[in-house]
C-alpha positions in Angstrom: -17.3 8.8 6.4 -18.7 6.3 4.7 -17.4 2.9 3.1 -17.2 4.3 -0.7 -15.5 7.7 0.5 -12.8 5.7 2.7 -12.3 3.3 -0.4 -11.4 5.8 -3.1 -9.2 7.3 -0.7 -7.6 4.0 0.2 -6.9 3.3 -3.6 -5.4 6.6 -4.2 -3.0 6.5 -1.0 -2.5 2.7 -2.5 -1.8 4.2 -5.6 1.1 6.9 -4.1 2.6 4.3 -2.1 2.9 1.8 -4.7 3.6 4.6 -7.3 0.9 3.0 -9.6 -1.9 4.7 -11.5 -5.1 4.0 -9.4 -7.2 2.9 -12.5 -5.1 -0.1 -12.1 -6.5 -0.7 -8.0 -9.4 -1.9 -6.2 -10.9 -3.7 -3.6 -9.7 -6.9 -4.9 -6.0 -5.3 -5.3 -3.7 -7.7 -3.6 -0.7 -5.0 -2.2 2.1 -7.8 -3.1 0.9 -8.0 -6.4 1.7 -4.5 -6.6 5.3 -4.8 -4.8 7.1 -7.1 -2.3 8.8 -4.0 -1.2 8.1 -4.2 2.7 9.1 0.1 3.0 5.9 0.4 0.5 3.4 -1.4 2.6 5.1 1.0 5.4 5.0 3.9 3.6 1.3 3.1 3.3 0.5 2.5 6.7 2.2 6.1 7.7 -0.1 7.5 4.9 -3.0 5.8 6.1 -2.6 6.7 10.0 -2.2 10.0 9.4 -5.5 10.5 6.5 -7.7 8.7 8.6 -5.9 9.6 12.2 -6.0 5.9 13.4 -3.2 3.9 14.2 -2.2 0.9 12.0 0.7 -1.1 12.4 2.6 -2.6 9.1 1.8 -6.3 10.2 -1.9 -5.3 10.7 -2.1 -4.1 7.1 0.0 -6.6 5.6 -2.5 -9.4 7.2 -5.2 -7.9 5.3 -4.3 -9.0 2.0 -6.3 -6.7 -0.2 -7.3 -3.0 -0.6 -10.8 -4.5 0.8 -10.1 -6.0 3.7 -7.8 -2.7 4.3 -10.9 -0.2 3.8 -12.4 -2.8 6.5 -10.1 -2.6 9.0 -10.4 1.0 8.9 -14.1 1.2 9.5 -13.2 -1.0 12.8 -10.8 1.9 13.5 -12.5 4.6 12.8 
């Protein structure tokens, strides 16, 4: 899979976390801009282990700061 394919997905999982339209995300996205909600950013991580069968943790993701550095630590995982 390749950077652009993991990076659409990650916006739209972003986007049905966050319940946000995904015109409004992208790489530069910071998540707590979208929400301080901490049971967002884990709902996320559960969407993202199981889309790209990795395993994430919540601090992990919540380190990365943006949708970016997120689509990076997947291709690490991956």
């Amino acid at each position: 899979m390749d950077r652009k394919t993991i990076e659409e997905k990650v916006i739209e999982l972003v986007g049905v976390a966050y319940r946000k339209d995904i015109s409004e995300i992208s790489a530069d996205t910071v998540l707590r801009d979208l929400s301080s909600r901490s049971i967002l950013l884990a709902g996320l991580v559960s969407l993202l282990c199981e889309e790209f069968n990795i395993s994430l943790s919540i601090p992990e993701v919540d380190a990365c700061g943006n949708v970016g550095a997120i689509v990076n630590l997947i291709l690490e995982k991956i």
